[in-house]
C-alpha positions in Angstrom: 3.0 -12.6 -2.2 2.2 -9.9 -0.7 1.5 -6.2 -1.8 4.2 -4.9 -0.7 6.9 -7.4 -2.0 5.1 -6.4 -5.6 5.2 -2.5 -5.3 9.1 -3.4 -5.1 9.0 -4.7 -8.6 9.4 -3.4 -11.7 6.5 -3.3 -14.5 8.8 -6.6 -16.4 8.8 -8.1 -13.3 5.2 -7.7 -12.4 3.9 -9.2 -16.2 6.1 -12.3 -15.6 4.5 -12.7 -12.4 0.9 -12.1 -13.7 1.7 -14.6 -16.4 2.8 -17.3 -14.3 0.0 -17.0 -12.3 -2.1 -17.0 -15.1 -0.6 -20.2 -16.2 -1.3 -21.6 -12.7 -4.9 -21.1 -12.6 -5.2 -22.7 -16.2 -3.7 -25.8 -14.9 -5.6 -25.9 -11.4 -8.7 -24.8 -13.7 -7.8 -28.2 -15.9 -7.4 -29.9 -12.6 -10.7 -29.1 -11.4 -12.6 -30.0 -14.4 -10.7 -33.7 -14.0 -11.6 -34.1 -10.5 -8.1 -34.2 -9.9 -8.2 -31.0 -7.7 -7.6 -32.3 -4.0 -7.8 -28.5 -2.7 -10.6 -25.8 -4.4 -9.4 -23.3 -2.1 -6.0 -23.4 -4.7 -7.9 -21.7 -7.4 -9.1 -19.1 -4.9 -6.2 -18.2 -3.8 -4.4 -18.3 -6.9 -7.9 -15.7 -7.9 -7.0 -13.4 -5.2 -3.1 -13.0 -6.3 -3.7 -12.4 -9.8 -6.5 -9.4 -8.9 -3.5 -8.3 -6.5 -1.0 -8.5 -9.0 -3.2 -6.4 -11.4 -4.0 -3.8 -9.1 -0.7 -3.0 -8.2 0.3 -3.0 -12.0 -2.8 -0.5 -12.7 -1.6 1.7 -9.7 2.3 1.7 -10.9 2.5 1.8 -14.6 0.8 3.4 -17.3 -0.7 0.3 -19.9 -1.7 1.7 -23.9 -3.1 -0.4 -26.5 -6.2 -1.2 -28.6 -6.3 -5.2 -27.7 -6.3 -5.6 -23.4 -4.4 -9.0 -23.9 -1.2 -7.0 -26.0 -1.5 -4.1 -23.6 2.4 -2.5 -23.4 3.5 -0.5 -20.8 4.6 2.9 -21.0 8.3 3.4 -20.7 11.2 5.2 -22.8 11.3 2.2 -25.3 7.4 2.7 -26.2 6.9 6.1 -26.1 6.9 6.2 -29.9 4.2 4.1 -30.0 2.5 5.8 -27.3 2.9 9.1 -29.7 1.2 7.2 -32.7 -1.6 5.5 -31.0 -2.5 9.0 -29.8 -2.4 10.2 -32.8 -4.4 7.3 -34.8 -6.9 8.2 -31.7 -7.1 11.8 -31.9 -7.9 11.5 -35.9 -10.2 8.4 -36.1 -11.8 7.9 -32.8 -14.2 11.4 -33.3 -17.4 12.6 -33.9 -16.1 14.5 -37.1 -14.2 11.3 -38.8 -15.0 11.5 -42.2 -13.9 7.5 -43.4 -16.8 5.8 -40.8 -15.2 2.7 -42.2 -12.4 3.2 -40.2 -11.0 0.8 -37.4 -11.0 2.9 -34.8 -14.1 5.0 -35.5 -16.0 1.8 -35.6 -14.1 -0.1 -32.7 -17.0 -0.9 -29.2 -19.3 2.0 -30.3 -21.1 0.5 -26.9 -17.8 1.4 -24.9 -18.0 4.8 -26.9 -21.3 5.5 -25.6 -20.7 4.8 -22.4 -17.9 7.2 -21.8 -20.4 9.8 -23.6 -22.9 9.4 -20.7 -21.1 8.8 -17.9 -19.1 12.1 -18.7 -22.9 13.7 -18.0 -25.8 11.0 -17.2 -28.4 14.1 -16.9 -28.3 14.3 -20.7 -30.0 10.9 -20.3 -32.5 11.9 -17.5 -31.9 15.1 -15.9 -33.1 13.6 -12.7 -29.9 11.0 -12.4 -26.8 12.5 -10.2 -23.7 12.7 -12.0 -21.5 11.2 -9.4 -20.8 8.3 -8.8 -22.1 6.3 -11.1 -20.6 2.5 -11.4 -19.4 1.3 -15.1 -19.3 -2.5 -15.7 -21.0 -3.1 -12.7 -20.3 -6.8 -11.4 -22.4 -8.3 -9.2 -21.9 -11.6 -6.7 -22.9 -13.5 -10.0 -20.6 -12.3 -12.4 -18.5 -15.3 -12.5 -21.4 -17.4 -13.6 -20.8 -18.8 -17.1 -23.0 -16.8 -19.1 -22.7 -14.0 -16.6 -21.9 -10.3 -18.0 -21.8 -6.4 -15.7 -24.3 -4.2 -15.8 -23.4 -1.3 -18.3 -24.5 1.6 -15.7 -25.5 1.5 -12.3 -26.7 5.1 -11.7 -29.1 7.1 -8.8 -31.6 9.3 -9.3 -32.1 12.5 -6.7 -35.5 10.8 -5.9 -33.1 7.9 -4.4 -34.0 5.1 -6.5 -31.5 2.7 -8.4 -31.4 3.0 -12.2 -30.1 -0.1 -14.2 -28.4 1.4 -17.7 -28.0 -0.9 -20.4 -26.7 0.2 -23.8 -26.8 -1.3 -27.5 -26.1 0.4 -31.1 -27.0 -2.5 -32.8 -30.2 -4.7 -32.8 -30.5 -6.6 -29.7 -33.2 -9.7 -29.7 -32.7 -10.6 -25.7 -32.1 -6.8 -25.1 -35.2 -7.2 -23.1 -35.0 -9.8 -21.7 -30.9 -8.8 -20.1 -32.6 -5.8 -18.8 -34.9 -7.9 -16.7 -31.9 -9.9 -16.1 -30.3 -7.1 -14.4 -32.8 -5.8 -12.4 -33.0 -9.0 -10.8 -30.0 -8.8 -9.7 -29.6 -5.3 -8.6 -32.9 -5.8 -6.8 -32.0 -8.7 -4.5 -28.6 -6.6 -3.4 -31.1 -3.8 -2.7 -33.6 -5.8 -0.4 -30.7 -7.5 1.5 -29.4 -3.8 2.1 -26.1 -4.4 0.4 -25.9 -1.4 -1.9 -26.5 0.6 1.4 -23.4 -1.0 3.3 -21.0 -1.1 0.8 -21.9 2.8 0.1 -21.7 2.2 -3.6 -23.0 5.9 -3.4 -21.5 7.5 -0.9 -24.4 8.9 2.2 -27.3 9.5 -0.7 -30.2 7.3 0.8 -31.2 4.3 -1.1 -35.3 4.5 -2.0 -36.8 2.2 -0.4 -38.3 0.8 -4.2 -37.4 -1.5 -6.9 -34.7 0.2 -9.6 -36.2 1.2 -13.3 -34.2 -0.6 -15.9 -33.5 2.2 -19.0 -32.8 0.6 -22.5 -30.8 3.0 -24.7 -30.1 2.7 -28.2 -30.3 5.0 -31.4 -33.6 5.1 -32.5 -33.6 2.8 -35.4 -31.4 0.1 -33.7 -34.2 -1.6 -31.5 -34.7 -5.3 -32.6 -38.4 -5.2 -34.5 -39.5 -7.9 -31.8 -38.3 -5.7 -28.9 -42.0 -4.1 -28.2 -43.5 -7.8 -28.0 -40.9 -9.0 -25.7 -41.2 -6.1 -23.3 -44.8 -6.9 -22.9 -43.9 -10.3 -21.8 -41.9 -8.8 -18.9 -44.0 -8.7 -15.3 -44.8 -5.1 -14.6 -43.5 -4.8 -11.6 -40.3 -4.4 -13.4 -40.3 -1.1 -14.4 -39.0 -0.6 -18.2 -38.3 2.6 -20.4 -36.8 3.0 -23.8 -34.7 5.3 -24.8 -34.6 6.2 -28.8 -31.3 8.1 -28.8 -30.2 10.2 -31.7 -28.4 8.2 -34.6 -25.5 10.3 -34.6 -24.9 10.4 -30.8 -21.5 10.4 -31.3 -21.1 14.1 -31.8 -23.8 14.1 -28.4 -26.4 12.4 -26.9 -29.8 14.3 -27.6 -32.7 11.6 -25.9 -35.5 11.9 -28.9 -38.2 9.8 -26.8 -38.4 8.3 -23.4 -41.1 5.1 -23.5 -42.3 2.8 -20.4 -42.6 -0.8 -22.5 -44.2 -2.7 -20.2 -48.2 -1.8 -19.1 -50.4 -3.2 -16.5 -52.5 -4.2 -19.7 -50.3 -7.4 -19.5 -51.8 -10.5 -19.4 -50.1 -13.6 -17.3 -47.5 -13.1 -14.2 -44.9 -12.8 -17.5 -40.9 -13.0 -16.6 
């Protein structure tokens, strides 16, 4: 179907569509893991009308709700609802909430932190640009099983790539994703795709491997983290970030650590 045809519908319309569609990719997906799939491309295309489908329904509607999966749209018959998530927002979802038991004040601190910094990165590292600065970055791998996006991908004035991740709560492999990620984002940059696809608009891409910054609050780090950073090759350039424990109200950096020395013995990860 094409965009067009789609536009046309209404927001009832387009959810009946998505879920169809949905439903067709879990049967071809069944199909496939049978070896009763005579065409792959099915699932492809199948791929490509569903992210069509979404993108028009993200461009035409307004979608509210805590859990993505029971997302409503926003129309005369919800507004109420609308009115009293806001509300349930605007009291527990701040820096001031006095009950830190509550739902909402304790709901993906990770996404919380996130939108923190990427309203102002330079209160991370003064030296990052503020814009543009790519959230949930996917890369050609993300649909590997086992496969997640890149927190932040960021640039600094001095043109090199900085890999973000973020965790508030202790993290054994937090090391070892960051090395992960730099992997990644390094290979794009050698074959010059960061460059064509102008993930940052004219800014000039360094001509050097990205750092890889580890955030967290300062007594969050896994105890093990030190001794697995020194494991990573040092060619892979690591720093830690001990944030302030209460960097909800603000993000105040209390120490910036590289983790990984040439002291290192072995090639490492």
């Amino acid at each position: 179907m094409k965009s067009s045809e789609l536009r046309a519908k209404n927001g009832d319309d387009l959810q009946k569509e998505l879920n169809e569609l949905l439903k067709a990719q879990f049967g071809l997906r069944m199909q496939h893991a049978t070896q009763q799939l005579a065409n792959n491309s099915q699932i492809r295309k199948v791929r490509r009308d569903i992210a069509r489908v979404r993108t028009v329904m993200e461009r035409e509607n307004v979608w509210f709700g805590i859990d993505r999966s029971q997302r409503k749209r926003l129309a005369p018959d919800t507004e109420r609802e609308w009115d009293t998530l806001y509300a349930d927002l605007a009291q527990g979802r701040n820096a001031i909430q006095s009950d830190k038991r509550n739902a909402l004040y304790r709901a993906m601190p990770e996404a919380w932190l996130e939108s923190i910094l990427r309203r102002d990165i330079t209160k991370l590292d003064p030296g990052l640009i503020i814009a543009p600065i790519h959230a949930q970055f996917r890369t050609n791998q993300a649909h590997r099983a086992g496969s997640r996006p890149i927190d932040l991908l960021a640039l600094r004035e001095d043109g090199r790539l900085a890999v973000i991740e973020l965790k508030v709560a202790e993290d054994l492999v937090l090391t070892l994703q960051g090395a992960e990620y730099w992997l990644r984002v390094e290979s794009h940059r050698k074959q010059g795709n960061i460059t064509r696809s102008r993930l940052f608009a004219d800014r000039e891409i360094a001509d050097e491997p990205p750092l890889v910054y580890l955030v967290g609050p300062t007594l969050r780090f896994h105890r093990a983290f030190s001794t697995l950073a020194k494991c990573i090759r040092t060619e892979i350039e690591i720093y830690r970030f001990d944030i302030n424990e209460d960097w909800r109200g603000g993000v105040r950096v209390m120490r910036r650590t590289r983790v990984n020395y040439s002291e290192v013995t072995g090639n490492g990860i």
